[in-house]
ZAMARGU-4260 file (C-alpha; in steps of 0.2 Angstrom, whole numbers, plus 5000, padded with zeros to 4 digits):
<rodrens>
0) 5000/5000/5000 | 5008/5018/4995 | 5006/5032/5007 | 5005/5050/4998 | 5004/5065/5006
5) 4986/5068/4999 | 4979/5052/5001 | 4974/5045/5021 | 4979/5028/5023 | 4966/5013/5021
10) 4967/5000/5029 | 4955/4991/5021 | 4943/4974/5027 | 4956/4963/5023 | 4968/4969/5036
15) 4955/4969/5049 | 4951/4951/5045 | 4969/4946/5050 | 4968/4953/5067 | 4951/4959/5076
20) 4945/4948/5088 | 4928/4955/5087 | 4922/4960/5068 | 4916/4976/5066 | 4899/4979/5058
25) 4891/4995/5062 | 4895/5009/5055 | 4891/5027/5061 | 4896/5044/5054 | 4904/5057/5065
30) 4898/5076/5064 | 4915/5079/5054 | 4912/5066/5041 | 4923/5051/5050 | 4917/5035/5050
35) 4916/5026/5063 | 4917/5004/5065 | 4909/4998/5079 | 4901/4982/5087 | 4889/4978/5100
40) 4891/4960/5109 | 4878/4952/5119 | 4865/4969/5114 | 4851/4960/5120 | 4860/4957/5138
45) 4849/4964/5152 | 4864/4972/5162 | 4867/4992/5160 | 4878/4992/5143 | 4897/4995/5146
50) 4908/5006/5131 | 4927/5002/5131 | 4937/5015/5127 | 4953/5011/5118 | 4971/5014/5123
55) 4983/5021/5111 | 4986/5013/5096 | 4978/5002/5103 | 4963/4986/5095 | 4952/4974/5102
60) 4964/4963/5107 | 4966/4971/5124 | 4949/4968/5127 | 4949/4951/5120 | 4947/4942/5138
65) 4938/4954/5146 | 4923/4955/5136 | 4917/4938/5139 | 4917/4940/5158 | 4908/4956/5156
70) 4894/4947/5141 | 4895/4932/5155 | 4888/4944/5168 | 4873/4952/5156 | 4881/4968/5150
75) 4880/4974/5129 | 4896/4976/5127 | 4902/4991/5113 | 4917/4991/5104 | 4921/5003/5094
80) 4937/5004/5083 | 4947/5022/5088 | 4947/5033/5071 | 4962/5029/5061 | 4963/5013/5066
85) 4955/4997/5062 | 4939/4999/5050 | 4935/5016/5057 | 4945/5030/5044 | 4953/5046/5044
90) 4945/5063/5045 | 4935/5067/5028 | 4936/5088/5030 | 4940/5091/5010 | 4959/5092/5006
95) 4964/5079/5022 | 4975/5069/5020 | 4991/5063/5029 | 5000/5078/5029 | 4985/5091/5032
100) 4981/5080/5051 | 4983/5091/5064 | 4982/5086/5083 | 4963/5092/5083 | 4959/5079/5071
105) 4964/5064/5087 | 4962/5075/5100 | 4955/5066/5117 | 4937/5078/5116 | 4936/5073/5097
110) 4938/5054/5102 | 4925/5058/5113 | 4913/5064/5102 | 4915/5049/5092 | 4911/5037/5105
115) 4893/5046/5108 | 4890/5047/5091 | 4891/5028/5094 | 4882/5025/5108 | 4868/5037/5098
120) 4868/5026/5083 | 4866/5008/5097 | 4851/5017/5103 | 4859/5017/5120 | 4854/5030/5133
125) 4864/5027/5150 | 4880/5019/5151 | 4897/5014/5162 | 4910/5017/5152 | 4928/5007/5154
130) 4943/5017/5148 | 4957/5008/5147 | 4978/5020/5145 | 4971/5035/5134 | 4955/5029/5135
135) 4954/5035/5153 | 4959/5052/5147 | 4942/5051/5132 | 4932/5042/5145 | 4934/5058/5156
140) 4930/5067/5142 | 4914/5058/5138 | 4908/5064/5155 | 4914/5080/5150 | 4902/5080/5137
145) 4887/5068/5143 | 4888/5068/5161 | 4869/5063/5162 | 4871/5048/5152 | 4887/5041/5160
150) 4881/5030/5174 | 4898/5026/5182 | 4918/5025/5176 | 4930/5015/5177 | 4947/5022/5173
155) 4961/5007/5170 | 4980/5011/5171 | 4977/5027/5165 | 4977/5047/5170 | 4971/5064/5169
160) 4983/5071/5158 | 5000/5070/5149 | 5006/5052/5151 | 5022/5057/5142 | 5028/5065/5159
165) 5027/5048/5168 | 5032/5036/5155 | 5046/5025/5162 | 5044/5037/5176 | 5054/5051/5163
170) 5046/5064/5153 | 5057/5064/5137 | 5041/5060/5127 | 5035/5077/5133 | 5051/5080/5118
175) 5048/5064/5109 | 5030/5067/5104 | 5029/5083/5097 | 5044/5081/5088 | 5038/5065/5080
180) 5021/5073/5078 | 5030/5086/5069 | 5042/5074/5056 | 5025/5065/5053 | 5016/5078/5047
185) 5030/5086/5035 | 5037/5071/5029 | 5024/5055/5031 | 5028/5049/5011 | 5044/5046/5018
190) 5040/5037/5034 | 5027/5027/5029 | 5034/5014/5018 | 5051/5012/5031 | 5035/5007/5043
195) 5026/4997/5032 | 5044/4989/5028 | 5054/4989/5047 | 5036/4984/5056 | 5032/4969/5048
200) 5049/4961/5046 | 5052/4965/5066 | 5033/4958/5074 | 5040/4942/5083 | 5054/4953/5091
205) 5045/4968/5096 | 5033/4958/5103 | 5040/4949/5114 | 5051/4964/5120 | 5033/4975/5122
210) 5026/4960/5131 | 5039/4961/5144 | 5037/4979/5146 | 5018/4980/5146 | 5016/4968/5157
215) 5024/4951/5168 | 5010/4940/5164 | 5008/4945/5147 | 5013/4935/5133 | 5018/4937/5115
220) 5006/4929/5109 | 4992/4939/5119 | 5000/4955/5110 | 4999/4947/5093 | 4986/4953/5087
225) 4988/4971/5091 | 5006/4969/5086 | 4996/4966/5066 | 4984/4979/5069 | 4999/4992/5071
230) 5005/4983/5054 | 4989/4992/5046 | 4988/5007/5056 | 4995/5025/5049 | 5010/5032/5059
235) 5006/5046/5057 | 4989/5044/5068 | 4999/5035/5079 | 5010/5050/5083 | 4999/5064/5082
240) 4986/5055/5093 | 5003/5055/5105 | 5004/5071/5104 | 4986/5074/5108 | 4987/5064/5124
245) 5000/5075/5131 | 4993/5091/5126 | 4976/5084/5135 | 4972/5086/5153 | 4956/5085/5163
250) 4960/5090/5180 | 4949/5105/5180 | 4934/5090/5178 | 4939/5076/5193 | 4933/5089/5207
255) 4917/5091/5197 | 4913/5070/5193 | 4898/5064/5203 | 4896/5045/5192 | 4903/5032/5203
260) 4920/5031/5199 | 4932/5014/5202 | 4951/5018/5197 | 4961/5003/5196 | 4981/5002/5195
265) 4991/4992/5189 | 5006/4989/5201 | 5021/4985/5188 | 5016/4997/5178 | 5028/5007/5169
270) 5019/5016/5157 | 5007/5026/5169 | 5012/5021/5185 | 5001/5015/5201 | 5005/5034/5207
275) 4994/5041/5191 | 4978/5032/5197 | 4982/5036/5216 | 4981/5054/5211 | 4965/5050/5202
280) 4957/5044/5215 | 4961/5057/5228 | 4955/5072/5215 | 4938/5063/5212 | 4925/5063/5224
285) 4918/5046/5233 | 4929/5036/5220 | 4936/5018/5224 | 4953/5012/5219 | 4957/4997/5216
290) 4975/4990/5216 | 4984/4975/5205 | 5000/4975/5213 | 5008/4962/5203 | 4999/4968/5185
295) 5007/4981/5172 | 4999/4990/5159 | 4992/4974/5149 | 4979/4975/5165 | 4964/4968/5154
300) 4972/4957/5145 | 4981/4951/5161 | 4967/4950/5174 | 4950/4951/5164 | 4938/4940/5177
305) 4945/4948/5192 | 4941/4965/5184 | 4924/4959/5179 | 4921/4952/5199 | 4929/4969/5203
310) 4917/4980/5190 | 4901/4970/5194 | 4904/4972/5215 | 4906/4990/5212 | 4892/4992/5201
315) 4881/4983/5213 | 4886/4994/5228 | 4886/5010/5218 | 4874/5010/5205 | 4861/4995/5206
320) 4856/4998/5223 | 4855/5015/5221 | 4843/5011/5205 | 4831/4998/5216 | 4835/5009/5232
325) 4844/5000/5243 | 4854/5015/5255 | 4869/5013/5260 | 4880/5008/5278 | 4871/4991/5282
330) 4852/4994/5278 | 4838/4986/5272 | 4832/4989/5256 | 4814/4998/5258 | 4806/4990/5245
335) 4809/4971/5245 | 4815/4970/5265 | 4831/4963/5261 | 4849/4966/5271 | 4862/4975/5264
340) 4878/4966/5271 | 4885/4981/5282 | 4903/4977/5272 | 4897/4982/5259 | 4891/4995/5266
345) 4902/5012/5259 | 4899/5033/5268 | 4897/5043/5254 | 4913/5056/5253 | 4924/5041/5258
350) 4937/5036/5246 | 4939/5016/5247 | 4957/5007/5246 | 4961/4990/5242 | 4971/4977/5234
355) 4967/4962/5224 | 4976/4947/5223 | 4977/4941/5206 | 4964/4927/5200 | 4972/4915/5189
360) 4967/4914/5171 | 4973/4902/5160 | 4981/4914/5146 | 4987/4900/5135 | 4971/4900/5127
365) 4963/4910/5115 | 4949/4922/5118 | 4933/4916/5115 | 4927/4920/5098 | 4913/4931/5097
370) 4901/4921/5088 | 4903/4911/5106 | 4899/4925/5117 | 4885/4934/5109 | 4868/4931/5119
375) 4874/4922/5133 | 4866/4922/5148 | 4870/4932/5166 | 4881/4923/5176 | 4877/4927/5198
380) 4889/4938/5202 | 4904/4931/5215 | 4902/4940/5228 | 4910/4925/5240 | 4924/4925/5228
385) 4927/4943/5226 | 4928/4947/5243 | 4942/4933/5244 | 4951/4942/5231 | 4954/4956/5243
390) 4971/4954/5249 | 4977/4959/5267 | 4992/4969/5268 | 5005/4961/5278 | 5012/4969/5292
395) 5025/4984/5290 | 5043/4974/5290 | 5057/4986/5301 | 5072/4988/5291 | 5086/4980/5296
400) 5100/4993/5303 | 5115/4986/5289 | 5132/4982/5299 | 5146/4992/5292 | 5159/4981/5284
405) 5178/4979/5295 | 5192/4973/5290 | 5197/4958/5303 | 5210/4967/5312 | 5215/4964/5330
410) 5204/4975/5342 | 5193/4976/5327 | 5178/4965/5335 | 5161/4971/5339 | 5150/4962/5351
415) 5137/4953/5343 | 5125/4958/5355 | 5121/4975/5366 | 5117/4983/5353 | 5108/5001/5356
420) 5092/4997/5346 | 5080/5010/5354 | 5072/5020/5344 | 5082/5013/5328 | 5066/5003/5320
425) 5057/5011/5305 | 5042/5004/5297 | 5051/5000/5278 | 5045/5013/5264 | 5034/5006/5253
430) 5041/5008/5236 | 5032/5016/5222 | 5030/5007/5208 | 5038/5012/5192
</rodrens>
């Protein structure tokens, strides 16, 4: 395929045969002429629908676990394909093409707009909506723009703003970016064909090398198929949506967000680190935050049914006992007489903290192919087995005072014991993950 500098890149159906877990049927046009691919699994389910938001550059592939645990437990599930990517195309303003895209064109609000026009086209009113990396940042913005519609968020190893700043813990891709953006935009004849060229040939290695960056449990194999759908993507998109990212934030919005909110963090995560969903969490009101402590930025793809037990708990303390009218701390539900188990019990204005010990998935095997997961029926959600998640922090260590070397010399001994220890114990910093 050529790449010209008036002509936006297609990828066309037989790319997104070789690598979308979940074919893309529906078609919607967005109020600047994009269109936009989408599908809707389970869209008879009787759950409130969920919309995934995509990470940067990223397909379905991250969601390719986690959508049947959320079909299994009765939720329409939308996926969309971000524009530029997948089935969905490039902006249609007359005289765009690769070189004429500005950061405007990507930007997190315009992203936004897409995913309602989406959730307009399904017919869908009310919604929760999942962001996952940059799709936190659009998620927010999706409030932003509909904040009657959103019924609660939850925001997966993401943040607020500008990732670049925290990305490997540095900020050079507050540098990088722009930079890139800028090369891209002048000279993407150029560029294009060394990608379509250098990506193809180098799959297998970057794979695995991005596996082990994204996150310990995630394989190559699992990154496959978004590895192929960068293959057919333009890098040009790819870079200016980078670019978009760190020139978004939404930190004039989290003091403002009254949806129930459940942040999780990955622990290992070095693209937005734990610290990034912690300062979420504090700047939204009467959000939760949930930790994966062993998890990195793969966090869908490497613990999809513990999110979905996590999701569906929080939903039902949050959202569906507000909707039937259960109150909250322990009560009994005035229309049906039932108890409310007082640990589930949450204060409004308290912020909840907890970590989850993983649930082990077998991520040897494939996802399960949409035409399997369509239509299935709601599963009881595992309450018993969520709660068992919930993993209880050990008790703070006392660092060890380290003994300073000697050489054996004669009157060099120290007594092994009579040591001054008052006062010399301190409870062992916990470190922050990077």
């Amino acid at each position: 395929m050529t790449q010209t500098a008036d002509k936006p890149w297609e990828p066309g159906a037989d790319a997104d045969a070789h690598y979308a877990l979940f074919p893309k049927e529906r078609r919607v046009v967005a109020d600047d002429g994009t269109t936009i691919a989408y599908t809707v699994r389970n869209p008879a389910g009787s759950d409130i629908p969920v919309v995934l938001a995509n990470g940067w550059s990223c397909s379905d592939a991250y969601w390719g676990r986690l959508v049947p645990a959320l079909v299994d437990r009765g939720h329409p599930v939308v996926i969309p394909d971000t524009r530029g990517h997948g089935m969905s195309g490039l902006p249609r303003n007359p005289g765009r093409g690769a070189r004429n895209l500005t950061i405007d064109d990507v930007s997190m609000p315009r992203i936004a707009r897409d995913l309602k026009a989406v959730v307009d086209d399904a017919g869908i009113d009310r919604f929760v909506v999942i962001g996952h990396s940059m799709g936190a940042q659009t998620a927010l913005e999706l409030y932003r723009q509909a904040p009657d519609r959103v019924a609660a968020l939850a925001l997966l190893a993401g943040t607020f703003e500008n990732p670049a700043k925290t990305f490997y813990g540095q900020s050079i891709g507050n540098l990088l970016f722009p930079v890139g953006a800028a090369v891209m935009r002048w000279l993407p004849e150029v560029l294009a064909p060394i990608w379509l060229t250098i990506g193809p040939a180098n799959v297998g290695h970057f794979g695995a090398r991005l596996a082990k960056a994204a996150g310990p449990k995630c394989s190559q194999e699992d990154l496959h198929p978004y590895l192929l759908h960068l293959k057919a993507t333009d890098p040009a998109v790819m870079v200016l949506m980078a670019a978009a990212m760190r020139d978004h934030s939404a930190a004039d919005l989290l003091a403002t967000i009254t949806a129930p909110t459940l942040v999780v963090a990955a622990g290992a995560d070095v693209f937005t680190p734990a610290r990034c969903s912690e300062t979420m969490h504090h700047r939204i009101p009467d959000s939760e935050l949930v930790t994966f402590p062993d998890a990195g930025h793969t966090l869908p793809v490497e613990e999809p049914e513990a999110i979905a037990r996590v999701l569906d708990d929080f939903l039902d303390r949050r959202l569906r006992a507000t909707d039937t009218g259960t109150t909250d701390a322990g009560s009994t539900d005035t229309d049906t007489g039932s108890a409310t188990p007082a640990s589930a019990a949450r204060t409004r204005g308290r912020r909840s903290e907890r970590e989850i010990t993983p649930i082990p998935v077998d991520t040897g095997a494939p996802p399960t192919p949409a035409s399997n997961i369509a239509g299935s029926e709601k599963k009881p959600a595992a309450k018993a087995a969520a709660k068992a998640a919930v993993k209880k922090k050990p008790p703070a260590k006392v660092a060890a005072k380290k003994k300073p070397t000697a050489k054996k010399t004669a009157g060099a001994k120290k007594k092994a014991t009579g040591a001054k220890t008052s006062g010399s114990k301190r409870t062992a910093a916990k470190r922050s993950p990077r």
